[in-house]
VOGU-3710 file (C-alpha; in Angstrom, 3 decimals, decimal comma):
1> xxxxxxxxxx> -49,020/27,624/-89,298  -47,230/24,361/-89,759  -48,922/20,717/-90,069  -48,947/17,469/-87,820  -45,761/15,763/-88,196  -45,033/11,884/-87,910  -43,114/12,889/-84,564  -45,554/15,343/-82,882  -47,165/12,634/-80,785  -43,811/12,916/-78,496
11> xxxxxxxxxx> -44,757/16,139/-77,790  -48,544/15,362/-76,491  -49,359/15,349/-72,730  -51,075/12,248/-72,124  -53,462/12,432/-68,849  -55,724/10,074/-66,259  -56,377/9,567/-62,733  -57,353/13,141/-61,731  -58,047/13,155/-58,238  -59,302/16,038/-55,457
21> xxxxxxxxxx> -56,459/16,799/-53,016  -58,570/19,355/-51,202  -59,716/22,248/-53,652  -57,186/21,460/-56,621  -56,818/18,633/-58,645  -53,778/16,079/-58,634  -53,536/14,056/-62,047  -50,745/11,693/-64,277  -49,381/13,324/-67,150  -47,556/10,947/-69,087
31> xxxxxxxxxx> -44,956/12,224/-72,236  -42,890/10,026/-74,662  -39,157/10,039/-74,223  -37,761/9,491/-77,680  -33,941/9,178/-76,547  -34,610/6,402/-74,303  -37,587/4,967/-75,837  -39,917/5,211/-73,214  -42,644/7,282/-71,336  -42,313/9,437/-68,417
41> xxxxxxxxxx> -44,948/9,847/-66,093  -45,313/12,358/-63,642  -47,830/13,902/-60,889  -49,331/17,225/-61,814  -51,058/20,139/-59,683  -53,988/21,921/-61,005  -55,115/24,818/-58,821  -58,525/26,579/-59,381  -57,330/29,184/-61,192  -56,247/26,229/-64,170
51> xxxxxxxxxx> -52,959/26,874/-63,184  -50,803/23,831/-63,137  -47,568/22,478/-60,719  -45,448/19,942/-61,655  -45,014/17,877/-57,938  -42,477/15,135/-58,889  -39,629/14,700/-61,553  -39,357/11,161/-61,085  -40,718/9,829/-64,271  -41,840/6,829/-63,211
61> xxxxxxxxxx> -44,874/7,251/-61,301  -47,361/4,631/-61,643  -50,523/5,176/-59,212  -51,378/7,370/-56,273  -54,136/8,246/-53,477  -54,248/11,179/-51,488  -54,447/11,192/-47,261  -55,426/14,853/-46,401  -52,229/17,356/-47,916  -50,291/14,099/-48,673
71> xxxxxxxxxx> -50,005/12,195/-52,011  -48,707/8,781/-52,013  -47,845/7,049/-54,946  -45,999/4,394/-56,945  -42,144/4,613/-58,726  -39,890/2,446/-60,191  -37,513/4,753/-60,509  -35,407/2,888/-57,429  -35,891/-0,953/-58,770  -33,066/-3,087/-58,833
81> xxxxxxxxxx> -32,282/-5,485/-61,482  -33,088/-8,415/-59,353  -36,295/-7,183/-57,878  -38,548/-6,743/-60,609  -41,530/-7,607/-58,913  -40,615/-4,629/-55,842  -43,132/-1,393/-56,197  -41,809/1,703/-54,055  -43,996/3,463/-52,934  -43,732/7,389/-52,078
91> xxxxxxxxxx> -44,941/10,163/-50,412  -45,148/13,940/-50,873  -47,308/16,979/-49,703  -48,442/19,762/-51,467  -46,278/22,433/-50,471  -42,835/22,778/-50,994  -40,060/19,999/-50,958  -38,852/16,418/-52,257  -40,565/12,949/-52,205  -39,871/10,321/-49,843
101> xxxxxxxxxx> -39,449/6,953/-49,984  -41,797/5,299/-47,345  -41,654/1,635/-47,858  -41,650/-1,022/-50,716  -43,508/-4,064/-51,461  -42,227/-6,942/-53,230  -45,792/-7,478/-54,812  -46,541/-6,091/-58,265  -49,104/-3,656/-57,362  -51,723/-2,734/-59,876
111> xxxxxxxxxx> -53,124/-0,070/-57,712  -54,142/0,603/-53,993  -56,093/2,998/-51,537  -55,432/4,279/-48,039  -58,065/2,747/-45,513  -56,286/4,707/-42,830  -53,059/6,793/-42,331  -51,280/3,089/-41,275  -53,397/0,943/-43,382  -53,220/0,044/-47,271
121> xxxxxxxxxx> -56,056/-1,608/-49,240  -52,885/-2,791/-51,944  -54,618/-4,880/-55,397  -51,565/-6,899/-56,774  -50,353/-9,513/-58,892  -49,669/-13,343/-57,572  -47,667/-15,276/-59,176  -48,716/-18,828/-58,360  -45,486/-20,075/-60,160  -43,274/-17,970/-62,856
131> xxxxxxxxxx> -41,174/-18,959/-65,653  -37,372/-20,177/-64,544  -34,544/-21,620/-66,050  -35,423/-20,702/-69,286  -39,025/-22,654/-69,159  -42,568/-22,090/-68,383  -44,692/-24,352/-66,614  -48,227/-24,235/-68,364  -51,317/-25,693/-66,357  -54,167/-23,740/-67,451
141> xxxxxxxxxx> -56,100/-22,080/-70,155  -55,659/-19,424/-71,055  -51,714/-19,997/-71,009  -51,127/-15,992/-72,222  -52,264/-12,986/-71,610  -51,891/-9,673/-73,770  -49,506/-7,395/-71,956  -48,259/-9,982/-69,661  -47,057/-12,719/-71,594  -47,130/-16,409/-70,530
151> xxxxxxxxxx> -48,708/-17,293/-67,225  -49,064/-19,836/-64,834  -52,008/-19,672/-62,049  -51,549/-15,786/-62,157  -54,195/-13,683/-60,432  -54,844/-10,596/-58,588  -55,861/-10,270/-55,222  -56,411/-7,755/-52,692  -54,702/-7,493/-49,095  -53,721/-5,466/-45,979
161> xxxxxxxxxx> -51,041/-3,484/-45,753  -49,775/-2,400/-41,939  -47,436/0,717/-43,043  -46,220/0,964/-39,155  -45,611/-3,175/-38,275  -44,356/-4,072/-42,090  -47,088/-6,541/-42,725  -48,368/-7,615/-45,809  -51,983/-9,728/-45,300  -53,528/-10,725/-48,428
171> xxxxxxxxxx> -57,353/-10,830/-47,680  -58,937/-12,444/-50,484  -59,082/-16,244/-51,467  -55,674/-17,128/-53,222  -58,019/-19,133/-55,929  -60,078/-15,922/-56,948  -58,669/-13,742/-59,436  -60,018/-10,195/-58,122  -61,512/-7,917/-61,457  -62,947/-5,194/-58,780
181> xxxxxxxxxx> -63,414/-3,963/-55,991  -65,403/-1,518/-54,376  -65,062/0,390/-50,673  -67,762/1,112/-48,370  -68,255/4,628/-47,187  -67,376/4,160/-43,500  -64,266/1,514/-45,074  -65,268/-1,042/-43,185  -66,167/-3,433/-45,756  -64,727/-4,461/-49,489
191> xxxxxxxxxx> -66,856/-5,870/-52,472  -64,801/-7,970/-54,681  -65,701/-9,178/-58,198  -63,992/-11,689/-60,443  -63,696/-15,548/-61,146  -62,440/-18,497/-59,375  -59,511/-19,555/-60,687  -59,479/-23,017/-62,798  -57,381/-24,906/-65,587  -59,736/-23,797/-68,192
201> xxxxxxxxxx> -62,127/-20,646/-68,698  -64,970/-19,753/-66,048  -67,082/-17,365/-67,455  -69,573/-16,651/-63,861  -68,396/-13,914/-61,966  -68,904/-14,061/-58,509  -69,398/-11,099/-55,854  -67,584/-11,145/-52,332  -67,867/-9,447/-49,640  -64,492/-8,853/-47,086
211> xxxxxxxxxx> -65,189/-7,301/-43,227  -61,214/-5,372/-42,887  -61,539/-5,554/-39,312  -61,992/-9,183/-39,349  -60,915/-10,014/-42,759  -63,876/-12,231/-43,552  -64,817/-13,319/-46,529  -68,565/-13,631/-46,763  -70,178/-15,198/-50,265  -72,892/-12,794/-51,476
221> xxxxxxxxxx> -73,488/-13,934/-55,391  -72,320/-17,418/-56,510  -74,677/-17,942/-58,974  -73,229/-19,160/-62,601  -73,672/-17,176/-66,307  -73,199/-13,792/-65,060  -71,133/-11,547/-66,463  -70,303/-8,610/-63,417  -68,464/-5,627/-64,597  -68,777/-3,664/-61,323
231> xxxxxxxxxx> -71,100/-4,137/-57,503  -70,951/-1,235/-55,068  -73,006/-0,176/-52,348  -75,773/2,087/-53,353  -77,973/3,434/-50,082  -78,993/-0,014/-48,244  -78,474/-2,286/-51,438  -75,693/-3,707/-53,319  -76,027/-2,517/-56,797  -74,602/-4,627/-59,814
241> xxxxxxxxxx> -73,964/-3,579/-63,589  -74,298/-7,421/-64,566  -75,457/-9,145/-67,965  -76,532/-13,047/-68,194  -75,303/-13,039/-71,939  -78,436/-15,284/-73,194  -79,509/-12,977/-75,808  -76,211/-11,583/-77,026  -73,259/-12,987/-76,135  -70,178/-11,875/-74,382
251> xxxxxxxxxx> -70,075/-8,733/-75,489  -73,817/-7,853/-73,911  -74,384/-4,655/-72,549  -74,647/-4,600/-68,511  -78,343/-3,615/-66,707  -78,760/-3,127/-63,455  -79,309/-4,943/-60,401  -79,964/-5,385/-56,895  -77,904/-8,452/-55,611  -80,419/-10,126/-52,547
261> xxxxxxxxxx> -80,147/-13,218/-50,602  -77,621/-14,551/-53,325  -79,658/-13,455/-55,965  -79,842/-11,072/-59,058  -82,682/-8,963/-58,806  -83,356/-6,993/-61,749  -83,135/-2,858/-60,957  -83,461/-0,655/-63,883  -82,494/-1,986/-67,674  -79,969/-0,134/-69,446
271> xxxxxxxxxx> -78,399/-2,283/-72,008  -75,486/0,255/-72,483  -71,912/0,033/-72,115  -70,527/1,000/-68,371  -67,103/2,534/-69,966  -66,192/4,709/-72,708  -65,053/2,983/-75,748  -64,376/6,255/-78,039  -61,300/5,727/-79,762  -58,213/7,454/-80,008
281> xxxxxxxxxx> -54,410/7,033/-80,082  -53,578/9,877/-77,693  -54,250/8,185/-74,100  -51,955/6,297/-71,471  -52,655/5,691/-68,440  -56,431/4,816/-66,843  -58,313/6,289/-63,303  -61,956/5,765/-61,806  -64,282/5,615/-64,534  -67,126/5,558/-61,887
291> xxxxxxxxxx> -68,162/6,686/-57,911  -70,644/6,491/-56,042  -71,355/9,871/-54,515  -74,920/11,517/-52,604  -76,822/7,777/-52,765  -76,024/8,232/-56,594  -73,768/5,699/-59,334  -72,317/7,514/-61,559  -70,093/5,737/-64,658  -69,072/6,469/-67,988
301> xxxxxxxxxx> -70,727/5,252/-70,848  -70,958/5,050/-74,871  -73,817/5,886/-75,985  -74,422/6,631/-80,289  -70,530/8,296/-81,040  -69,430/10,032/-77,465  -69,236/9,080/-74,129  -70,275/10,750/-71,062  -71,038/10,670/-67,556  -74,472/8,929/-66,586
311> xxxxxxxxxx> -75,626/8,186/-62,841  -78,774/6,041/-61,174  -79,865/6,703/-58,121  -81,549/4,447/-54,883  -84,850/4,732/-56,567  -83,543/3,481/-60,403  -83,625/7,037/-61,873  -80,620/7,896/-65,021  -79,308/10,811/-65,368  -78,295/11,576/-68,953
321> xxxxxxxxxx> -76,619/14,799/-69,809  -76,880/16,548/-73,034  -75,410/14,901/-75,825  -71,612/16,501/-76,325  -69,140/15,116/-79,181  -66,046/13,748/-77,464  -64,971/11,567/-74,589  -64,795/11,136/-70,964  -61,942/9,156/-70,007  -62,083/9,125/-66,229
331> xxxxxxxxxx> -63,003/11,402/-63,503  -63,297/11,975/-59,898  -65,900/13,536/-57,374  -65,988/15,731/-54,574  -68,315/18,355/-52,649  -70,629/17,720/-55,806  -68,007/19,007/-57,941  -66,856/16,635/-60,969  -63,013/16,848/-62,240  -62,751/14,751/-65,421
341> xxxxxxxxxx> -59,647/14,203/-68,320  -61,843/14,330/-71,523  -61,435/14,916/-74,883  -63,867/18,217/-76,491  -63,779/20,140/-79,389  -61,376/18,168/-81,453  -58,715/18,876/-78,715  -56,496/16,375/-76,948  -56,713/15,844/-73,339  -57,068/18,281/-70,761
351> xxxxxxxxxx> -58,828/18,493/-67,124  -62,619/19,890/-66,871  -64,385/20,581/-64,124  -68,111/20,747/-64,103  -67,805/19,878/-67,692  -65,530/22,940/-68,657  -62,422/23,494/-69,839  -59,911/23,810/-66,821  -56,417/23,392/-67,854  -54,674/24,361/-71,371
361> xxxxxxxxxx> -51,621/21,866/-71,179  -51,960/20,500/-74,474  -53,056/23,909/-76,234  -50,190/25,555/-77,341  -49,440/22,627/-79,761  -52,979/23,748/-81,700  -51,399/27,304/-81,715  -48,739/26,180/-83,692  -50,731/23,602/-85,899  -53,679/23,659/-88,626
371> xxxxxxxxxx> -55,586/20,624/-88,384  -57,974/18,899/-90,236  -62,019/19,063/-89,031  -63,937/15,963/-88,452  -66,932/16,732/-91,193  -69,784/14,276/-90,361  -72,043/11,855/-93,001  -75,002/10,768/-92,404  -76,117/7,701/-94,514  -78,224/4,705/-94,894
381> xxxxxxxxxx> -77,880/1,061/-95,586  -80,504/-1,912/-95,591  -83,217/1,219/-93,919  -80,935/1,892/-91,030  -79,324/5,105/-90,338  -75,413/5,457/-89,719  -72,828/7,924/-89,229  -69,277/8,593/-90,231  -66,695/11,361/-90,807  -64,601/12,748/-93,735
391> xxxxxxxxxx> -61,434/14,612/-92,857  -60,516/16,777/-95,559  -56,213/16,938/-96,717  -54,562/19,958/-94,854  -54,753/22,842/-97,651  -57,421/21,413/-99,612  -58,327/22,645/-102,908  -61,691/22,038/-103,991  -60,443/21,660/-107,531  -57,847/19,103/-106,933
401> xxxxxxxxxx> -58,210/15,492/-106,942  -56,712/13,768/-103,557  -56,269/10,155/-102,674  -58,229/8,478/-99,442  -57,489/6,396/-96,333  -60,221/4,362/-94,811  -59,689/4,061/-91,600  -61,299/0,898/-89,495  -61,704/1,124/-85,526  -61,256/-2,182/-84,069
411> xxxxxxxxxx> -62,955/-4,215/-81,594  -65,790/-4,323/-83,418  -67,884/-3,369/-80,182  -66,188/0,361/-80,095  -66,715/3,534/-81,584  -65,170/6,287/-83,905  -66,110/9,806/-82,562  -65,120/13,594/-82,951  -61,641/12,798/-80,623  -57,882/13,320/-81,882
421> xxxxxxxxxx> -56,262/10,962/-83,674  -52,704/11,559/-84,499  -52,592/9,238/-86,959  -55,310/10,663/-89,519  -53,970/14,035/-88,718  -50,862/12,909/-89,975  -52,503/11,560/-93,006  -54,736/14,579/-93,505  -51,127/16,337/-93,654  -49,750/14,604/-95,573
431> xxxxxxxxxx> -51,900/15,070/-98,715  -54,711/12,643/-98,224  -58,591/12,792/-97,146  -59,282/10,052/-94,111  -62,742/8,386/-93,986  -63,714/6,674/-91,326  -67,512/5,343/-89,278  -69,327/2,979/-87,289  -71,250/-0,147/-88,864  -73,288/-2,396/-87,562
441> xxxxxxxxxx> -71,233/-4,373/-84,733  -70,138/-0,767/-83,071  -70,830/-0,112/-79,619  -73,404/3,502/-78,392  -76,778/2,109/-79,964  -77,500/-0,834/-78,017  -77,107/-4,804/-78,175  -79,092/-5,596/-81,312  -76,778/-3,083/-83,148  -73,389/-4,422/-81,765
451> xxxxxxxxxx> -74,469/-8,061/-82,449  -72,487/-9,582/-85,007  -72,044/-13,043/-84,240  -72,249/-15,500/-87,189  -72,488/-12,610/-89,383  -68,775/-10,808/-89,560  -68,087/-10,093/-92,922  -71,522/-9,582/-94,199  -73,598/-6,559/-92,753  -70,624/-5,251/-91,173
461> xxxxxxxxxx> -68,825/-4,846/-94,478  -71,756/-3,583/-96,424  -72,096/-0,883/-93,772  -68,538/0,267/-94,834  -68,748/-0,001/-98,258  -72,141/1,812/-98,312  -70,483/4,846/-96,303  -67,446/4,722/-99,068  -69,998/5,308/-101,295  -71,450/7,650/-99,246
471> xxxxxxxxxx> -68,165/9,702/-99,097  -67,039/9,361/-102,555  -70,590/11,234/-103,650  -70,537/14,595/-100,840  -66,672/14,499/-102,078  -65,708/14,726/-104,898  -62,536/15,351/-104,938  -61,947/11,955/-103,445  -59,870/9,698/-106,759  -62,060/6,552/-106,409
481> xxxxxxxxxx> -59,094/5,162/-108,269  -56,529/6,194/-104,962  -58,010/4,369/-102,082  -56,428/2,740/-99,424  -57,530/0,764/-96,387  -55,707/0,133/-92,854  -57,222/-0,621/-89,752  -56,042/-2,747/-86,502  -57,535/-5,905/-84,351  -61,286/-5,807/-85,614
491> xxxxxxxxxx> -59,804/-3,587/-88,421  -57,389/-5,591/-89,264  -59,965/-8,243/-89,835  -61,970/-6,099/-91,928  -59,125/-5,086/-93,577  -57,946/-8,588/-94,546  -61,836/-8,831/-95,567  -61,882/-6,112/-98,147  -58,503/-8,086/-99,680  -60,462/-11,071/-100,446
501> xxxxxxxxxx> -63,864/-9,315/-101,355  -63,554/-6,141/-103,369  -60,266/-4,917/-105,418  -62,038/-0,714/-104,985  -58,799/-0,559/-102,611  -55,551/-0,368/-103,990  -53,719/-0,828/-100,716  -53,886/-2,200/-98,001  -52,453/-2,089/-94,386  -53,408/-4,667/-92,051
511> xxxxxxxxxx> -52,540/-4,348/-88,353  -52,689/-6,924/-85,332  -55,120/-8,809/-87,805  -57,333/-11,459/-87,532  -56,794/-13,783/-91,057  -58,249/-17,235/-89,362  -60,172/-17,746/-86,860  -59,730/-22,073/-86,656  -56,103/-20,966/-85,437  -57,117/-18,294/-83,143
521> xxxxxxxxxx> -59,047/-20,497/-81,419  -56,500/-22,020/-79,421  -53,482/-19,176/-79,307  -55,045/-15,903/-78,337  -56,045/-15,434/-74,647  -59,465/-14,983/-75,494  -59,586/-17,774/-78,047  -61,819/-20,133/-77,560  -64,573/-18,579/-75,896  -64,456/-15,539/-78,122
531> xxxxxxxxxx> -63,710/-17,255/-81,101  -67,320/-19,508/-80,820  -68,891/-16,920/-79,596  -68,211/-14,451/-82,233  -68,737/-17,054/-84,791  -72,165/-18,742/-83,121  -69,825/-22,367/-84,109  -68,048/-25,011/-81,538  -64,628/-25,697/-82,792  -65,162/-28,788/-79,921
541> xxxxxxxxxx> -68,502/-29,472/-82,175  -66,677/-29,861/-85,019  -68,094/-26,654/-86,535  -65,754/-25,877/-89,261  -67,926/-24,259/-91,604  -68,554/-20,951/-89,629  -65,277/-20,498/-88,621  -64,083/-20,804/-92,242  -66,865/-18,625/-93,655  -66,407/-15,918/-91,553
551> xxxxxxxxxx> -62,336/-16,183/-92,281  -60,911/-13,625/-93,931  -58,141/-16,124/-95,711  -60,553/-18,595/-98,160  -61,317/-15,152/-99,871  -58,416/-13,830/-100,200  -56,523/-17,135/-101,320  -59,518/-16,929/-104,263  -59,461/-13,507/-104,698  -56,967/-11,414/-103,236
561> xxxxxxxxxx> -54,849/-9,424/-105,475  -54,701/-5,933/-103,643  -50,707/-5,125/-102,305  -50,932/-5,067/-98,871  -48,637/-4,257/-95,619  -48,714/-6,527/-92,726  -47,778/-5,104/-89,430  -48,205/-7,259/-86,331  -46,018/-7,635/-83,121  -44,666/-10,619/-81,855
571> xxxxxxxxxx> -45,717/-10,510/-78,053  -49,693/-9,913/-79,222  -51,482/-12,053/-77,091  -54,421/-11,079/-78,134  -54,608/-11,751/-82,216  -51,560/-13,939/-82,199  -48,658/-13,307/-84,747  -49,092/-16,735/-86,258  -52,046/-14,374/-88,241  -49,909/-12,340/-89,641
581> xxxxxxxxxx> -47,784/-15,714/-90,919  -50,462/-17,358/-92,460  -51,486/-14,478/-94,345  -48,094/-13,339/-95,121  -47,488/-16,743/-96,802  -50,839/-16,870/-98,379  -49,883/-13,219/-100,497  -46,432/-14,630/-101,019  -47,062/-17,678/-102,499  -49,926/-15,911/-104,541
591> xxxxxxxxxx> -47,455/-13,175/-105,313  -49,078/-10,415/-104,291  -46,767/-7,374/-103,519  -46,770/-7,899/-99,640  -44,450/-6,843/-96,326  -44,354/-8,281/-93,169  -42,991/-5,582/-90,373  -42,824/-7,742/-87,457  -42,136/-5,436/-83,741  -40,207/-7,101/-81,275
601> xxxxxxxxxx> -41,344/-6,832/-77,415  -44,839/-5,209/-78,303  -47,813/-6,324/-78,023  -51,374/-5,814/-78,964  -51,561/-2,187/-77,806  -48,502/-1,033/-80,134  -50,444/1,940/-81,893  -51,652/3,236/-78,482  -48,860/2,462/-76,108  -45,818/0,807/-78,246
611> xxxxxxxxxx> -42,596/2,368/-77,404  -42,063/5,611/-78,887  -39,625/4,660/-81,964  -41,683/1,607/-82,889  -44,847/3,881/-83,015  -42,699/6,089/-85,106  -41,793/2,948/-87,333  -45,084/1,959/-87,787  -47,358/4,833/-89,030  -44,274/5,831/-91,506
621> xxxxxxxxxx> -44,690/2,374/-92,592  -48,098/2,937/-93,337  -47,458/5,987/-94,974  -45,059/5,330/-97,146  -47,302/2,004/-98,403  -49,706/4,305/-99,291  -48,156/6,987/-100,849  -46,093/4,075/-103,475  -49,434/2,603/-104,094  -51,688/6,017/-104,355
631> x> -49,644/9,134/-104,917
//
């Protein structure tokens, strides 16, 4: 048996969007194209029997829907140079023969549905104005976005679609940026959630409501300080997963309500996440992470380490299944039936249905591999209970000594679970144990848990070093002298943390890092608001202190001394590269042994979706800083 490789992520199927096209299953399988530094992406067949039919060899498909034995879906792979905006769209059936090309759009379309066999529901891009000439024209705030570089009055909207008469009707108001949308049964009607669009951030989301025969728009919640992350019709109601964020901030966990007469209604609390925030490096590509199916609402959720599929029903009712270690990613319904891409059993992804193993695309690369077991810790800090993982070094020996990787998820508000990561299997290859867990600020055990305003830095990193404690006793064969840390975004700040606080690590890797948050405010495209919000200070205010506080750069100017790796890219939107700047001249001028690796073109998402070779370039980046500093 041979052992995970740096390259053996090019070899993964990556899947989303199953869908019912009768009895079988149609799903994206995405794989990464080294030579040309790119992914392909391709429609898949999965008949009951779990076995699977490629249906196009285009590479470049981007979204579908299905219209009774007919798929039609998005490629690129016709653009022209000059028409970068154009989506082509496609069709196919299931039996034999080639795609056609039906029609194309010159909207960027994000995704769409069929209302009829004539009629597309199309959710796009609008560019109000675009850069030209070599300039952009900035009117509003934010100016960026992550993925999408600089805009100007960009928003999504929804419109019409007439596939016979060529006629393109958008439907919804030009000045209200569409985050949802929901069809009714009989597809009559459209709810629409999102923000009006303004020179400066609008945090109330308002619901819509759009008659398609008449395309009116009807107001049906205008009320400010909510939060909506998804309204649909449920029986005779509109039901809303909706938060006001008094008690804890932006990131607040949804409940539910009943939207009447203009107003929020409170249904059933919850005070759980509506989406799966399980982390892992081996996904591309999204699909409906919730239905509404039997006068039932059924949506993924996080709840302690895993994520699964919850409903509620007309009379307020959840339905939680049994606790299972892993993730749902999306899924789809049909005849009471549930096809879902998930992750189980320390696999990567394949399709389930009814919650078992269907398909085996990804198995023969276990046949071929040994790979390391997620071993679980239980531990406590300040009287609270919390939970993390030890992944022992491929062909451990109990009487050698090995050197460690923490691992740090980011955002904080996600999780670490039992799910594949190629990236600690590559370390737990290559000669080292990998430690990783969720503290306090992690998403699954409610809002009082994930809140960490005003206090990042503080509980947060005693939660970690209490589980490295934790780790070092069960094992060990863990050299408390040989420990390294690395993590991205949140983990990156937490990373850049432990440089200024503690000198237990002898490297470091920081990634897409947060180093200041006074210059974040202003230069990410969640800045401000998330910046004072995750701090509890007003840069406006004048509140200086909190922001500096909860920096990781005052410490580490004091007390940094640990070498440390700095990889950021330059089109992160998110934490902006002038982080990974400061910092870099802060360990410079301090001379601490220090690297900047700085990737052109990516963006925030580089460990998950980068191009191929840079993904490459980065974790042997990582891996060679650690093995110089700890082997």
């Amino acid at each position: 048996m041979d052992t995970v490789k740096l390259k053996d992520f090019l070899s993964y199927h990556f899947l989303s969007s199953p869908c019912f096209v009768k009895e079988d299953v149609v799903f994206i399988s995405k794989t990464a194209d080294e030579k040309n530094n790119c992914y392909s992406s391709d429609l898949m067949l999965m008949k009951k029997d779990g076995s699977i039919k490629r249906l196009t060899a285009c590479k470049k498909v981007s979204a579908f829907t299905s219209f009774g034995d007919e798929i039609l879906f998005t490629s690129s792979r016709e653009k022209e140079k000059d028409k970068k905006q154009d989506t082509d769209f496609f069709r196919i059936d299931l039996g034999p023969g080639e795609a056609e090309k039906v029609f194309s759009l010159k909207q960027k379309v994000k995704n769409f549905q069929l209302i009829d066999e004539n009629t597309l529901l199309v959710h796009y891009i609008d560019n109000f104005k675009t850069g030209e000439c070599g300039w952009h024209e900035l009117e509003a705030y934010p100016f960026c976005e992550n993925g999408g570089g600089f805009i100007s009055r960009e928003t999504a909207r929804l419109a019409l679609y007439d596939i016979r008469q060529n006629v393109f009707s958008p439907i919804s108001p030009r000045s209200f940026k569409v985050s949802s949308y929901f069809l009714s049964e009989d597809r009559t009607k459209i709810l629409i959630t999102g923000a009006r669009w303004k020179d400066h951030v609008v945090f109330s989301d308002y619901v819509y409501e759009i008659d398609i025969p008449s395309k009116k728009v009807s107001a049906i919640m205008l009320k400010n300080g909510w939060q909506i992350e998804r309204a649909v019709y449920l029986d005779s109601f509109i039901l809303a997963a909706a938060t006001d964020m008094k008690a804890h901030g932006l990131n607040q966990n949804p409940d539910f309500y009943k939207i009447e007469n203009g107003n929020m209604v409170l249904f059933r609390r919850w005070g759980e996440a509506v989406r799966s925030s399980v982390g892992s490096d081996c996904r591309l590509g999204g699909g409906n992470t919730d239905a509404v199916y039997e006068d039932r609402y059924f949506f993924t959720t996080t709840l302690l380490n895993h994520s699964s599929i919850c409903s509620i029903d007309k009379d307020g009712k959840i339905f939680i299944p049994p606790l299972r270690q892993g993730s749902v990613d999306s899924f789809a319904l049909k005849d009471g039936h549930i096809a879902s891409v998930e992750m189980r059993d320390g696999l990567l992804q394949e399709i389930y249905f009814d919650g078992e193993r269907a398909s085996g695309i990804n198995i023969p690369f276990f046949a071929e591999k040994t790979v390391s077991q997620c071993e679980p810790i239980t531990f406590e800090n300040d009287g609270i209970t919390l939970y993390g993982w030890v992944m022992k070094p491929v062909g451990y020996e109990e009487e050698k000594t090995y050197p460690a990787i923490l691992d740090i998820h980011g955002g904080p508000k996600t999780v670490y679970g039992e799910t594949y990561f190629h990236e600690m299997q590559y370390w737990a290859a290559h000669g080292y144990f990998v430690m990783f867990t969720n503290p306090r600020g992690s998403d699954g055990r409610g809002d009082d848990f994930a809140d960490i305003r005003g206090k990042y830095g503080t509980i947060d990193f005693s939660d970690i070093m209490a589980f490295v404690d934790a780790a070092l006793e069960k094992y060990p064969s863990i050299d408390s002298s040989r420990l390294g840390a690395t993590g991205g975004s949140y983990g990156g700040f937490m990373s850049n943390w432990i440089l200024g606080h503690t000198d237990r690590f002898k490297a470091i890797a920081t990634q897409r890092s947060i180093s200041n948050w006074m210059s974040m405010w202003g230069t990410s495209d969640i800045g401000s608001f998330f910046v004072d919000d995750e701090c509890k200070a007003a840069l406006l205010k004048s509140d200086f202190a909190p922001l500096l506080e909860q920096s990781p750069l005052p410490g580490i100017i004091k007390n940094g001394k640990t070498p440390t790796l700095i990889l950021h890219s330059d089109e992160d939107y998110r934490c902006p590269v002038e982080q990974a700047y400061q910092l870099f001249a802060v360990l410079k001028e301090k001379r601490i042994p220090s690297k900047l690796i700085l990737f052109h073109g990516e963006n925030h998402e580089l460990s998950r979706s980068g191009k191929p070779l840079n993904r490459i370039k980065r974790l042997e980046e990582i891996t060679k800083w650690m093995d110089k500093y700890l082997k």
